[in-house]
Structure formats: C-alpha cells, structure tokens
N, C-alpha and C positions, 0 to 999 in steps of 0.2 A: 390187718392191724394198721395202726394209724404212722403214715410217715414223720418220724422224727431225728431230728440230728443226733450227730454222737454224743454229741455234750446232752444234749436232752435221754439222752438212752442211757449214758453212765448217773446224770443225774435223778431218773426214776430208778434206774439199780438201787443208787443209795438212799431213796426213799422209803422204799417197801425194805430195804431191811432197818432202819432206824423203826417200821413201822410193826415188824417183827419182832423187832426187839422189846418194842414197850409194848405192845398189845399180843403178843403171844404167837407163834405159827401158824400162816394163814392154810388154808385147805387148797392144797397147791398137788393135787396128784395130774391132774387136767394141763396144767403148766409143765410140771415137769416132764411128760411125756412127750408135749410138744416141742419142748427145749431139748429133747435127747433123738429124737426124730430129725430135729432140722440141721443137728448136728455141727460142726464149729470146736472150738477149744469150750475151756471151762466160763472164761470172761462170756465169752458169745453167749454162751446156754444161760448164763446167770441173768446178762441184758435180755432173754427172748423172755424168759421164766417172767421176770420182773415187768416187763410188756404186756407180758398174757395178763398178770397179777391184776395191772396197772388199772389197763381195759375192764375188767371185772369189778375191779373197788370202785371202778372212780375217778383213780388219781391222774390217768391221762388228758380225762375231762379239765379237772380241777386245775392241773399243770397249764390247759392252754388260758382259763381263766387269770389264774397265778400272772400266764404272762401279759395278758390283756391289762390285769392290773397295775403290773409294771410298768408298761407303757403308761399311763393313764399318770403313775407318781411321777414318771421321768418328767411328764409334757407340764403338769405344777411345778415341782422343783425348776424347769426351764422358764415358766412364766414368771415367778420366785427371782429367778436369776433377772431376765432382762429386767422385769420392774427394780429390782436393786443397783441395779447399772445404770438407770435411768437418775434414780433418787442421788447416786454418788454425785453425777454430773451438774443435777439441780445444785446440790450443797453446794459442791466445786466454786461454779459460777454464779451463783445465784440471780437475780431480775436484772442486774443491771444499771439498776442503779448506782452501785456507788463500785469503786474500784476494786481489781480481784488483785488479794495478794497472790501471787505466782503459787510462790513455796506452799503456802496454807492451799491452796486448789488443789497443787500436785498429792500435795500428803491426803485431802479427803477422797480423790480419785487413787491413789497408789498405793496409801497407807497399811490397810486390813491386809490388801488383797497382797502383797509382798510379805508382810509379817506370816501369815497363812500361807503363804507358798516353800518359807523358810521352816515355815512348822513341819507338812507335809514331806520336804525333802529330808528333814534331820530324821523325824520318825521313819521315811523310809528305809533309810541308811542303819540305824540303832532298833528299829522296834516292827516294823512293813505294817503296823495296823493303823497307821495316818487317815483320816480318812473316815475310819469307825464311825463318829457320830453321824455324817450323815449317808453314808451308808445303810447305817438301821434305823434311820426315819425313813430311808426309801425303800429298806426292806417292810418296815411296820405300815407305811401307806400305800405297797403292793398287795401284803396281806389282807388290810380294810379293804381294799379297792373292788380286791378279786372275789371276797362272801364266798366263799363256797369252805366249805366244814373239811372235806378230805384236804383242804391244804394246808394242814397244820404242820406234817410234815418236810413241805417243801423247801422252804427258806432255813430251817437248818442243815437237809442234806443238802444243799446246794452252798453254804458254809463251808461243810467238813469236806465235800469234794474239793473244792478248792485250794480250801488250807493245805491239804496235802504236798499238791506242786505248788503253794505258795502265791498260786493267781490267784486268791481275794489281793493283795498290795495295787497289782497292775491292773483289776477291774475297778477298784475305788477309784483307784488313779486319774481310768479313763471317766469316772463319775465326776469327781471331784473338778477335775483340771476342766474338764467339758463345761460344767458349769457356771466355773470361772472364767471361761474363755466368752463362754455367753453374753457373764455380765460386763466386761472388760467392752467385750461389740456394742454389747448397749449403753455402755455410759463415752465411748468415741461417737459414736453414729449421734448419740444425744446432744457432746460438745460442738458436733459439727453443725447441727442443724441452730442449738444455742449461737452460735460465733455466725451461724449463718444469717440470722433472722435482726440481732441485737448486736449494738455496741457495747464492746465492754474495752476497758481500761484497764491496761496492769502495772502492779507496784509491789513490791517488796519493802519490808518493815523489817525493823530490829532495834532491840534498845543494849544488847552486847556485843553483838559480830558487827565488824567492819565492811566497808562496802568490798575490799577487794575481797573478802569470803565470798559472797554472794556471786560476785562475775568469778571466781573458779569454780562456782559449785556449778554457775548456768553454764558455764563451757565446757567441764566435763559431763554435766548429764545431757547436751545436746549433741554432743561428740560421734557415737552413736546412731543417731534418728540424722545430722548430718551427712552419713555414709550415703543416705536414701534418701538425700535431698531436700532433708526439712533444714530450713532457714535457724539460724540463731543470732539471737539481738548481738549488734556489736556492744566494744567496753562500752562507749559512749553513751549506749539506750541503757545498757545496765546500769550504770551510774547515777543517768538520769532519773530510773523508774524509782531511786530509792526517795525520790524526795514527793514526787507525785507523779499520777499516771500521766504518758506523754500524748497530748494530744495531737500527737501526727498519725495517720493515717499507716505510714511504712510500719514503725514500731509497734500500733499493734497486731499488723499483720504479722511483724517477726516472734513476737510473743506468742501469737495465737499459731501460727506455727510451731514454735519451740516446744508448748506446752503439748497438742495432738503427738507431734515426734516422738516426745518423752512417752504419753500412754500409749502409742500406739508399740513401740519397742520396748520396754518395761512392764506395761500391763497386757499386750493382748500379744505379743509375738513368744514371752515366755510359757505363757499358758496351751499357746497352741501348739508349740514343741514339743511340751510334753504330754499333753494329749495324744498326740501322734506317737512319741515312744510309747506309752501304755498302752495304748492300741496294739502296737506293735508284738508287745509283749506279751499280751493277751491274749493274740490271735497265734500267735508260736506256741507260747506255750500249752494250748488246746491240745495239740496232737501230741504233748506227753500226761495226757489224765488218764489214769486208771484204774482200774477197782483195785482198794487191795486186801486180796483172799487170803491174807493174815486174820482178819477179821471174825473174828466166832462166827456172826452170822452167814457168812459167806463159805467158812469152813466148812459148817455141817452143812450142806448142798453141796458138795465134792462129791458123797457118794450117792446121792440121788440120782445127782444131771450126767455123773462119769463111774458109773459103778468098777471096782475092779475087776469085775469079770470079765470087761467088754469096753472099758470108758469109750462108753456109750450111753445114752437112756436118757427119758423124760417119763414125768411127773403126770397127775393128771385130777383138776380138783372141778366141782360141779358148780354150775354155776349160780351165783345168789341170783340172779334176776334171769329169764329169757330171754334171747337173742334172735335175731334172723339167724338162721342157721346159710354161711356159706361153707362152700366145700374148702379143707387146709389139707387137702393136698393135690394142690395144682403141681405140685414142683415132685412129687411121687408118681412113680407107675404104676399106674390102678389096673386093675387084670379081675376080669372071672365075675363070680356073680353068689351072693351069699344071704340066707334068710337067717334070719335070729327072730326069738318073742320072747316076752320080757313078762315073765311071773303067769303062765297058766296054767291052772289048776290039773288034777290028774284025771278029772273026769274029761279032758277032751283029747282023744288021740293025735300026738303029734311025733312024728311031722307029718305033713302031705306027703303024697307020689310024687317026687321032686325028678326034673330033668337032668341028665346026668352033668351037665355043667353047671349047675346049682347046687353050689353046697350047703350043710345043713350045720346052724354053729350049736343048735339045741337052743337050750331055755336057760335065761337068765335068771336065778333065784337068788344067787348070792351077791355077796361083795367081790369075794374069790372070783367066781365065775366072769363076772363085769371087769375086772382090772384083767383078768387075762385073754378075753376078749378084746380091749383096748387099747392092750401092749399087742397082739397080733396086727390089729387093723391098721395101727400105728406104724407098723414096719410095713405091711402088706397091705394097702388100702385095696378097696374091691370096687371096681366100675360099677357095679349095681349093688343098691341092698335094700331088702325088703325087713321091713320091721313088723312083726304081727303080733298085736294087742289085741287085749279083754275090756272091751269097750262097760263090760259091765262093774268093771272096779273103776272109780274115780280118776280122773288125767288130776294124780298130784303132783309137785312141784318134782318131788324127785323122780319120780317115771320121765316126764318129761323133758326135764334136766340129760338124763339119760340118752333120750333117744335124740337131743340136738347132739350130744356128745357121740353117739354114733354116727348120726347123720355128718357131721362135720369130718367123718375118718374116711367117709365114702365119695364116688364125683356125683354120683344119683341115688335119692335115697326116697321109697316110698313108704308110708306108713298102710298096715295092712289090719281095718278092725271086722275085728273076727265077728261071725255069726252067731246068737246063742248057740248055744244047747238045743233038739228038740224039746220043743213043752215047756221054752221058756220064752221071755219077751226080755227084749234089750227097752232098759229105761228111756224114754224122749230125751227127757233134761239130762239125764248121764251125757247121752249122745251127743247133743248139744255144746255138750261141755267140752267134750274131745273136738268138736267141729272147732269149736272157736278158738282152742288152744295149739290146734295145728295151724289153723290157718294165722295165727301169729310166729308160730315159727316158719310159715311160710314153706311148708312141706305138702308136699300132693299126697292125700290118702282116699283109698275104697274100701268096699265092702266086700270085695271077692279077692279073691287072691291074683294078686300077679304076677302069676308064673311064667307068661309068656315072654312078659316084659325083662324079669330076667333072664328068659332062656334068650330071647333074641335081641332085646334094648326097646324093643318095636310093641304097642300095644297088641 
C-alpha cells in the first residue's frame, strides 16, 4: 500500500466514510479481513480498511492529485500575493515625478493590510473562521486544479477532520498570514529598488491638523523601526516637509528610511509572527487529530474490524478492477503447502494423489465456502498454493478477482489449468483468454499439476 502520513490516513478515514455515507456501503469484505489480520486497536483497523478501500476506488490516486493541485492554487495565490505587493508600492510612490505625501504612501502600503489583519485577529478570538473566503478559493482552485472525479469528497473530509480539533483557524492562519507576509516582501523589496533607482521627495499635507500632529505621529510610528536602526526625520525636516518636499539629500534619505522602518515593522514583521505562531499551532496540534467513532459510520464497523468474540477480524471485498497480485503477508508465518480449485464440475475426479504435506482445501463453489477459505488463509497464510482451474469456463472478472484474492493470502502462488476431459478439446481462444489474464496478474500457471512444487518449493 501506498506510504502516507497520519494526517493523510485519518484524512482518507474520513473520506470513504462521508463516501459511505452518501453513496451507500461499499463492498468491503477484502478490507475488512485485512484490517483484522493486521490487527491494531479499532482506529488502526478503521485507517487500514479505509486504505485498502482508498487503493481500490481511487481515492489514494485522487488524494495525491488533490494534492498536486494544492500546490499548483497555493503557487497562484502566491504569484497573486507578490504582484499585489508590488502594485501597493507602485500606488505608494508612484514615477517620481512629483512629491510623495508620507502619510498617503504609508496608508496605500499599510492600510488593507492592518484593517485585514485586525479583521482576521477579532474573528479569531470571537468566531476562528477568519480567513474563510480565501481559504475556499484555494480550496475551489485545488479541486479545478486536481480533475480527477473521485475527489469530490476530499475537501470536505479534510474540513470536518479539522474542525473537530479546531485546526481549520490555525491552517487558514498559516494561509492567510503567509500570503500577507508575501505581499508585504514584495511591496519593501519593490520600495527599495523604487527609492533605489529614482528620487523621490517627501511631504505631508493637511488642511485641519496642525503640524505638531504630524511630528507626533512621525515620532511615534518611527519609535519602533528606531529600536533596529532606521533613521527618523528630525522636528526640524518634519516641519519643513509640511510646506514642500526638502531638497537635501539627508531628509530624504531620513524619510525614505523612516518610511521602509515603518513597513518593514508594521507590515512584514506582524505578518511573519503570526505565520510562525500558526504554523506552530498546526503542527501541534496534528498529533491531537482523531477519528471519532461516535460517528454512525464508524460505529457500525466496530463489529466487523473487532468482533465480540475475539475483537479481532477483517473484512474482505473483491476487487473492481485487477491488480498485480503481491503477496500481504510478508509480516505473517506462512507454513505448509495447500491446493484449492475453484468451481469444477462433478464429472472430473478430484482431488489428485496429493503428498502428505499438501493439503487439500476442496472446491470452491460457494460464497460460504470462499469467505471461510479466506478467513483461514488470513490467519494461517500457506508458503505455497496451487490454484486448479477449468480453463474451459471463461476467466471472468469474478473468478479472477478471486484467485488474486487468494493469491495475495499466500508467499507463492501458481495457477494450475486443468486438462479436459477425455474426448474433449480445450477451446484456443478460451485458453488464450486465461493466458492473457494471468499473465496480467502477473501469476505463473501450467498445464500439469504442480505437486512437486508444492511438495518440495522446487520444480
């Protein structure tokens, strides 16, 4: 099976049962036998079950697409960000030509992005869904991204697991805040190369506040970005800039300091704060996510995966499509050596003169007979097994289905196609048919019996 992390294992849990839920109970006897084999508490068996499921529909596929597309909305949403951090900066200062008022620059570089951050902190505090709108654009341009039809379900199990322990707040967070953090880098790195390339001139305007507002408002918000060394005008440039921009060389170097200090403390250092606490948060609080088996769907698989007799067992369902067939039980002791066939008729004597460490499981004809065949192998897997088919019935989907299902409970498994009848002839194209369908599951078969193979392992 395919390696995935926890969070990706409790998030395919809640997948396949959202998917259960709306589309009805999936053919899970194959899973669940697996999941009571590999053994574990109830959560484990429910993630192995849901794994097996996963692989089977799809959705493991679909999940790593899912995530590819994630990436793909994250890497727009971040081109999104710097070009808007860029555009701030433009507004900010624009060509140069003619004088930047201070205050109007800081408010087009500070403005949104402090109102929004003031949004984001109350809602997290009163309401943790801050964040929301762009959260489900990046959830709605993961889904477009990723095309693939099985992932209808993902983005809302991946919702409700969260909400649970309350990590949707602190994954928007690290959404939101990252993105900000972005823009904020791209519109400094923008004013720096601006102030680095062009002269610009600064002035402050008003036609109600007094000038001594203006030099307390520039000395408190340089106050600050001061701590770190950035420069702030004295009264004297403050004063001066209110009447027009000061054509000295120092002042606007103190301005164009003053102003970087302010966004760079104000807009990119709050941002990145709390990026890092959400992160933080997000990544802690991971190791409290868990299924919870409150849940209807989860309930009724208590007595599947942990029956009372034994809370023990798994499940075991066939599978929609063919597989390479590998062996699943590397991690079991496989022992001895065991022949089954699967529907032949009464006209052909069986079993053979089998060697006394070969045992004989009989004929599989039923449903009954296969599920307790399966529940044995399951516990007891057999170093060898020989599989003996009637080449002259069709290799349909569920025969074959079957003998991967057996073949997967064994370490070696050969398929054994019988001889007619005398006085009959085995079809070409039947034959054909059985050739081609083993040799997609990737299973060795003959024409004669291989008895020696399982008496000894040895042809």
């Amino acid at each position: 099976m395919t390696e995935l992390t926890p969070l990706q294992n409790l998030w395919l849990s809640e997948t396949m049962r959202l998917r259960e839920e709306h589309a009805g109970p999936l053919d899970d006897l194959e899973a669940n036998r697996i999941a009571r084999s590999a053994g574990g508490d109830l959560p484990t068996r429910i993630q192995r079950r849901a794994l097996w499921l996963a692989e089977r529909n799809g959705q493991t596929h679909a999940l790593k697409h899912w995530l590819q597309g994630a990436r793909l909305a994250l890497i727009v949403l971040a081109v999104l960000a710097v070009i808007s951090g860029a555009g701030l900066a433009f507004a900010a200062l624009g060509d140069g030509q003619t004088p930047v008022n201070v205050f109007w620059a800081l408010g087009s570089l500070l403005g949104l992005n402090l109102i929004l951050l003031l949004s984001w902190a109350l809602g997290l505090v009163f309401a943790g869904e801050q964040g929301a709108a762009l959260g489900r654009l990046w959830l709605w341009l993961s889904e477009k991204l990723a095309r693939d039809a099985n992932a209808a379900q993902l983005a809302p199990a991946l919702l409700l697991l969260l909400q649970r322990q309350k990590l949707n707040r602190w994954a928007l967070g690290v959404l939101v805040n990252g993105l900000w953090l972005l823009a904020m880098l791209s519109a400094l790195v923008m004013v720096l190369i601006l102030m680095a390339t062009r002269r610009y001139g600064f002035v402050w305007e008003t036609t109600i506040l007094g000038g001594d507002t203006f030099v307390a408002m520039t000395q408190a918000l340089g106050a600050l970005p001061a701590l770190l060394g950035f420069s702030v005008p004295s009264v004297e440039m403050i004063r001066a800039s209110g009447d027009a921009a000061l054509n000295i060389e120092s002042a606007r170097q103190a301005w164009a300091a003053w102003l970087v200090g302010v966004l760079l403390v104000y807009g990119v250092l709050p941002r990145l704060l709390l990026a890092l606490f959400c992160l933080w948060r997000w990544k802690t609080g991971q190791a409290a996510l868990h299924l919870d088996l409150n849940l209807p769907g989860y309930a009724q698989l208590r007595e599947r995966l942990m029956p009372t007799s034994e809370r023990l067992g798994i499940s075991d369902a066939a599978p929609e499509q063919l597989h390479r067939v590998e062996s699943a039980v590397s991690d079991l002791q496989s022992d001895g050596a065991l022949l089954v066939a699967i529907e032949l008729d009464d006209q052909r004597p069986w079993p053979p003169q089998l060697p006394k460490t070969v045992n004989n499981a009989g004929i599989l004809d039923s449903r009954e007979s296969r599920h307790k065949l399966l529940e044995q192998l399951s516990r007891f897997p057999p170093a060898r097994l020989a599989i003996a088919c009637d080449p002259r019935r069709s290799p349909d989907r569920g025969s074959l289905a079957l003998i991967a299902e057996l073949a997967r409970s064994a370490s070696a498994t050969r398929v054994w196609l019988l001889q007619a009848p005398p006085g009959e002839a085995l079809d070409a194209e039947r034959l054909g048919d059985w050739h081609v369908a083993l040799q997609q599951l990737d299973l060795p078969f003959a024409d004669c019996a291989p008895l020696n193979w399982l008496e000894t392992g040895h042809d």
